[in-house]
Structure formats: structure tokens, C-alpha cells
C-alpha positions as CSV (number, residue, x, y, z in Angstrom):
1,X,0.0,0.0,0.0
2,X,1.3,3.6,-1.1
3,X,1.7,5.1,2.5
4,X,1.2,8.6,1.1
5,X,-2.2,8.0,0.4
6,X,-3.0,6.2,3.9
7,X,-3.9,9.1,5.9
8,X,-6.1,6.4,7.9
9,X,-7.0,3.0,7.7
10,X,-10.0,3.5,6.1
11,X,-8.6,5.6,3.2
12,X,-5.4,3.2,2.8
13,X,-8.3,0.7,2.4
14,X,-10.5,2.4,0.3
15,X,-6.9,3.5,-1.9
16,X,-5.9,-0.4,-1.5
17,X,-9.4,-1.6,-3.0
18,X,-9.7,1.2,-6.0
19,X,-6.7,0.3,-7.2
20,X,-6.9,-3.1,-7.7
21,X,-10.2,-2.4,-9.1
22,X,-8.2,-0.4,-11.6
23,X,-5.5,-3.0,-12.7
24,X,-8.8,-5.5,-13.1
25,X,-10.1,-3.5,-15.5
26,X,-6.7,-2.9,-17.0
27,X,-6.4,-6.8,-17.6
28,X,-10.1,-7.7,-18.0
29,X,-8.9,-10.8,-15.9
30,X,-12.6,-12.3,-14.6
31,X,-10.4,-14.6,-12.1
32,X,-9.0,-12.1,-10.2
33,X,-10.1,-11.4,-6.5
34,X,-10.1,-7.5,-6.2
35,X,-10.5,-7.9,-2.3
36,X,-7.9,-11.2,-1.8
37,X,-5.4,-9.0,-3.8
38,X,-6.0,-5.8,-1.3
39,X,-5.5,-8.6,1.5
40,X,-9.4,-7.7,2.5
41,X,-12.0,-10.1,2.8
42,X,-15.8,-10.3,4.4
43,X,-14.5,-10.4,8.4
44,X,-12.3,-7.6,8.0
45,X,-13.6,-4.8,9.3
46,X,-12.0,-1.9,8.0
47,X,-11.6,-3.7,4.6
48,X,-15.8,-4.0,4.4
49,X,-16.3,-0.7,4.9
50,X,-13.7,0.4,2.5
51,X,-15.9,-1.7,-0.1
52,X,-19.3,0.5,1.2
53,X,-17.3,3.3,0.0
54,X,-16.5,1.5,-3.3
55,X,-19.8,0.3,-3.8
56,X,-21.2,-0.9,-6.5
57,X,-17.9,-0.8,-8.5
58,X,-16.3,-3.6,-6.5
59,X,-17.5,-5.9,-9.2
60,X,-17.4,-3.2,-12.0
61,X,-14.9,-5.4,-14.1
62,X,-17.2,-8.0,-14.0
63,X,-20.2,-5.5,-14.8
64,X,-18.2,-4.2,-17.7
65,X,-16.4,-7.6,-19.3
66,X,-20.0,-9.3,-18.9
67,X,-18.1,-12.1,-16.3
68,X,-18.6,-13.8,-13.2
69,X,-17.1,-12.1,-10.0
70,X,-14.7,-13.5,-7.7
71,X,-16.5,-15.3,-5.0
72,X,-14.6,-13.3,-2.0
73,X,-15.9,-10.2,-3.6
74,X,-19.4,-10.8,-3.8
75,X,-19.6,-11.9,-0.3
76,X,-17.3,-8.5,0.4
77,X,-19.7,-6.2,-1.2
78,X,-23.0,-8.6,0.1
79,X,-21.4,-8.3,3.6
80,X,-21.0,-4.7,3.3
81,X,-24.6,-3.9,2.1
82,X,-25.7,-6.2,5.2
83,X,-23.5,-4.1,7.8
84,X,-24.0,-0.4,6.4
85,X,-27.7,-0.5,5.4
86,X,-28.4,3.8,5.1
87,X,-29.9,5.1,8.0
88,X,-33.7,6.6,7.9
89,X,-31.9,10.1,7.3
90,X,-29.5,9.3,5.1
91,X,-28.7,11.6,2.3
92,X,-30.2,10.5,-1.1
93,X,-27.3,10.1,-2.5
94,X,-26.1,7.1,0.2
95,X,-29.7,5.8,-0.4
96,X,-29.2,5.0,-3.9
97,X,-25.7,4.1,-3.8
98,X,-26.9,1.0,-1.3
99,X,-29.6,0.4,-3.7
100,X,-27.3,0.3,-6.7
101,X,-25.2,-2.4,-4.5
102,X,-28.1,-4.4,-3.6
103,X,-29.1,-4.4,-7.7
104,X,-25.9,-5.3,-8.9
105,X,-25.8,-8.2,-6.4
106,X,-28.8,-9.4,-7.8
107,X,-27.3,-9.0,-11.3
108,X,-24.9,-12.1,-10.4
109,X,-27.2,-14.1,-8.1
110,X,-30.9,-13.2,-8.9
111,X,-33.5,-13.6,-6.6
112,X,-35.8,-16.5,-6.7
113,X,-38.7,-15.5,-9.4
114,X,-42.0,-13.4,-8.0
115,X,-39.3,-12.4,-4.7
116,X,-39.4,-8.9,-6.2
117,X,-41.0,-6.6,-8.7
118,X,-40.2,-3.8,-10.7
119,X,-37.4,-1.2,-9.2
120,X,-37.2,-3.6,-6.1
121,X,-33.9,-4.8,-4.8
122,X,-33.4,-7.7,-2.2
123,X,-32.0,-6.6,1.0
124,X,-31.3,-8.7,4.3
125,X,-32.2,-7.1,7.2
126,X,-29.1,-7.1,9.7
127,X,-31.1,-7.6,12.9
128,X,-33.3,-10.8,11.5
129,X,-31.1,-11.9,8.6
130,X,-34.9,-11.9,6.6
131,X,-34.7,-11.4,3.2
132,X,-37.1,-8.5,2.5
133,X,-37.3,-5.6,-0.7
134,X,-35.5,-2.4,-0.8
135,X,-37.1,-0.2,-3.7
136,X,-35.5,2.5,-6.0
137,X,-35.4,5.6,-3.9
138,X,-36.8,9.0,-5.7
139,X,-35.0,11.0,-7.6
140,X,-37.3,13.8,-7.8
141,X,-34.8,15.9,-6.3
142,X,-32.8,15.6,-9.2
143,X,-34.9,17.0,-11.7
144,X,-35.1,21.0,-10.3
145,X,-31.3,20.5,-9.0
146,X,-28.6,23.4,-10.7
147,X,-26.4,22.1,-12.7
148,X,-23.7,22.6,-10.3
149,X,-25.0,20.7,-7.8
150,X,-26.7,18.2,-10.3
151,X,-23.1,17.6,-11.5
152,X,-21.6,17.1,-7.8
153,X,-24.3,14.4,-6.9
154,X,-24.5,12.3,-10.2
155,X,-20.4,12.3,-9.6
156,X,-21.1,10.9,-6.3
157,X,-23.5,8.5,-7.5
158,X,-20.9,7.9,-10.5
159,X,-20.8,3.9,-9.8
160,X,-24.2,3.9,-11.2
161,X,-23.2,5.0,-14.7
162,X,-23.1,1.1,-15.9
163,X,-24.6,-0.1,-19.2
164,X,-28.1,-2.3,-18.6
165,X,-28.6,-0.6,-15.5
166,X,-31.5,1.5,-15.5
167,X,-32.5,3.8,-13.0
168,X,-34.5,7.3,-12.5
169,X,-30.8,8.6,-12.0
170,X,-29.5,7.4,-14.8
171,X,-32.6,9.0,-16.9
172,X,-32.4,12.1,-15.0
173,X,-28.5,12.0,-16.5
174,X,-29.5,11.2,-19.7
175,X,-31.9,14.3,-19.3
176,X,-29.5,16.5,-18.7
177,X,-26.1,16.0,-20.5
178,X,-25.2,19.9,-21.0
179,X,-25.8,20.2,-17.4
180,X,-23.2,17.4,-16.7
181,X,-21.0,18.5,-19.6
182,X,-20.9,22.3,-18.2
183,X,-20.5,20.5,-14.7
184,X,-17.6,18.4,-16.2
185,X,-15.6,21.7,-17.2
186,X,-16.1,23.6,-14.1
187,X,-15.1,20.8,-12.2
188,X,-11.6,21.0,-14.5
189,X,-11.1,24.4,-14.3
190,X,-11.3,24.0,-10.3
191,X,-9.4,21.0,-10.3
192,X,-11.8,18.7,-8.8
193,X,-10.5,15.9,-10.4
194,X,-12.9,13.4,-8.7
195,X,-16.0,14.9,-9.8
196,X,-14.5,15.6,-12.9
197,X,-13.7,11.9,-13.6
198,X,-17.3,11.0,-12.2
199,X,-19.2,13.6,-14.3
200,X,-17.1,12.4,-17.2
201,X,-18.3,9.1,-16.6
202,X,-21.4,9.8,-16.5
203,X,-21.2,11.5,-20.2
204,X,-19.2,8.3,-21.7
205,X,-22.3,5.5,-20.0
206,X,-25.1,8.0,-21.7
207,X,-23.9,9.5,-24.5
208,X,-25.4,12.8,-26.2
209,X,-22.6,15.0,-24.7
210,X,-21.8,18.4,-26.9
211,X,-19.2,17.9,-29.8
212,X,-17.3,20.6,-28.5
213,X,-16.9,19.1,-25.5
214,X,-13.7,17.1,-26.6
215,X,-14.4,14.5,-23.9
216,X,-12.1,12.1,-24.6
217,X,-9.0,14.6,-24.4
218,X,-10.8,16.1,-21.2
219,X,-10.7,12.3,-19.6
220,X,-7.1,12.1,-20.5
221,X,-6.1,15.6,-19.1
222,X,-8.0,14.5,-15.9
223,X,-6.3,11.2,-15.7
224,X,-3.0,13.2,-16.1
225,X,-3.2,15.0,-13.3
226,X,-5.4,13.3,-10.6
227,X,-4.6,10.0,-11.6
228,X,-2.6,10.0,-7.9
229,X,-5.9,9.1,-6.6
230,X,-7.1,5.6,-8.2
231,X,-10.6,6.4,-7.5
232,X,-10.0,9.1,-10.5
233,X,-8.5,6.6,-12.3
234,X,-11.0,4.2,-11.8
235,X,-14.2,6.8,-13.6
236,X,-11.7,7.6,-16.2
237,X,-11.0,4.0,-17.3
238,X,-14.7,3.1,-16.9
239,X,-15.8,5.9,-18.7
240,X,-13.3,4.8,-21.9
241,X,-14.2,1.4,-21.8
242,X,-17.9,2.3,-21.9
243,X,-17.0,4.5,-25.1
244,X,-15.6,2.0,-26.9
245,X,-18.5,-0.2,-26.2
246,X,-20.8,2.3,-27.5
247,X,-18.6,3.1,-30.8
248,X,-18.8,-1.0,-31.5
């Protein structure tokens, strides 16, 4: 682990976790364990709720290469939906980013047929271990956002900028690309790299983004000079790979 980025053990966790992400999606290797290789698996601690921090993207090379995760990290990121479940006055944005994790769970071990129905997502209760539904949250609160702030939350939320994963964020995003692209450029020109990399994200899963964006050479400027953190490498590498899908 790169010391210099461990200014506790949560964030040397949470550094430890996106990078491996990161060389997964480099390789496209579907064997590889991103938690075994960050020496994290479901009784460590710390290590579980670096992967709450992650999210959804734990098994984002598998999402993206269309493969089966590592066993260790779906019982990482199931463990980690089962002992950080949002609290009743959680922001929105931590609701749907344990929703996402839930649905993307599901998306390598469905649910038994009738469990659930539309823009429901299985959840285990922590207290009972039952099995019970967790459903989209709203999204209204997207829709009447400004831009700038519209941009800062759908860069938080970035993990759910997937292909095949549809959501009301996603169509809110999808609503509002020269929001997100004049989000993505102020978020340059302050050097917000993170939400930079997100927002471009975003623009690369949807599409529709202005021509004179340049969004590619904005993604590669981005990765140039935040790439210290591998959570900005992480959205830039997604975001390319999701572009080259969508060019096939």
C-alpha cells in the first residue's frame, strides 16, 4: 500500500481496493479477487467498509467484461450492504448508492422468481437476517437541482453510470447531458478531479454529450493530473471502456 495515500486506515483501504479495481479493468482478468489482492475479505472490518465506500464498483470489471465475479468479492460487497444499510436520514445520494449495490448483487445471483418486482432490490435485514425488498429511492430531487450541484451528486453516485442498469438517476442524466458537460468543465477548471472523472463518466455510460466538449482529451487531461488518486483513475478508465462499447 502507497503510504502517502493512507492518511487512515479506512482511506489506505479504500486506496488499497480502487486500485486493484483499476489493474482488473486494465487486464479484464474475470479470475481475479479485487479484495484477496487488497489482503481484504468479508470479516475484515475496515476492509468491508472500504468496499461501502467503493460500492457498487467492487465488481465493476465484472459488470463491464460481462463475467462472473470472484466469489470473496461478492460476499465483500453482500457483507457490506448487510453491515452499512443507510440510515432513515441518510442523504439520497447514500440511499441509492446502497440500492445500486443491492441491484448489482442481484445481477450475479438473482432472486428467486415473484421475490421482487419492478425497481425492487433484495436486501437482508441485519437484525433478523430476513430477506425482504428495498425499492428505487426518488429522484425527484434531481430533476429542479442546478447544474452545479446536479453535477456534484450524479459524480457521487458515479458507480451507477453502468450499461443495462437503468434507474431514475440514470434518466435524469440522460436528461441533462449539457448540465453534466458544463459540470464536467467547471469541475476541471477548479481541479476537482474526482468529480470531474465522475461527471465524465457519466457523459461516456449515456452519450449525447456536446461535440465541443472534446471528452475524450478532457478524460485524459483528468487522468493526467489526478490519476494520484485511483478512484479518478478508476471513472476515467470506466468511462473509456464504456466509449468503446458504444462506438462498437
Amino acid at each position: 500500500m502507497d503510504q502517502t495515500h493512507a492518511s487512515s486506515p479506512l482511506a489506505g483501504a479504500v486506496h488499497d481496493l480502487a486500485t486493484e479495481v483499476v489493474l482488473a479493468l486494465r487486464s479484464g482478468d474475470h479470475l481475479a479477487t479485487v479484495c484477496g489482492a487488497a489482503g481484504i475479505d468479508e470479516e475484515n472490518r475496515t476492509g468491508i467498509a472500504a468496499a461501502r465506500v467503493i460500492g457498487a464498483d467492487l465488481l465493476l470489471p465484472s459488470v463491464l467484461y460481462g463475467r462472473h465475479p470472484h466469489p470473496g468479492d461478492v460476499a465483500v460487497l453482500d457483507r457490506a450492504v448487510r453491515e452499512f444499510p443507510p440510515k432513515p436520514d441518510a442523504p439520497a445520494a447514500t440511499a441509492w448508492s446502497h440500492w445500486h449495490m443491492i441491484s448489482t448483487l442481484q445481477r450475479f445471483a438473482p432472486p428467486p422468481q415473484g421475490a421482487t418486482g419492478p425497481g425492487t432490490a433484495v436486501g437482508t435485514d441485519t437484525n433478523t437476517g430476513t430477506t425482504g425488498t428495498y425499492a428505487e429511492p426518488d429522484a425527484a430531487w434531481l430533476e429542479n437541482a442546478a447544474w452545479q450541484s446536479f453535477t456534484h451528486q450524479l459524480s457521487v453516485l458515479a458507480p451507477l453510470a453502468v450499461p443495462a442498469a437503468p434507474s431514475a438517476v440514470q434518466r435524469a442524466a440522460a436528461d441533462r447531458t449539457v448540465d453534466l458537460a458544463r459540470g464536467f468543465v467547471r469541475a476541471v477548471r477548479r481541479r476537482d478531479w474526482l468529480q470531474a472523472a465522475g461527471a465524465g463518466r457519466w457523459l461516456a455510460a449515456i452519450g449525447g454529450e456536446p461535440a465541443t466538449l472534446g471528452l475524450e482529451r478532457g478524460l485524459d487531461f483528468v487522468e493526467l493530473m489526478g490519476g494520484h488518486d485511483p478512484r479518478v483513475t478508476l471513472h476515467v478508465r470506466a468511462a473509456r471502456l464504456m466509449a468503446e462499447a458504444r462506438a462498437r
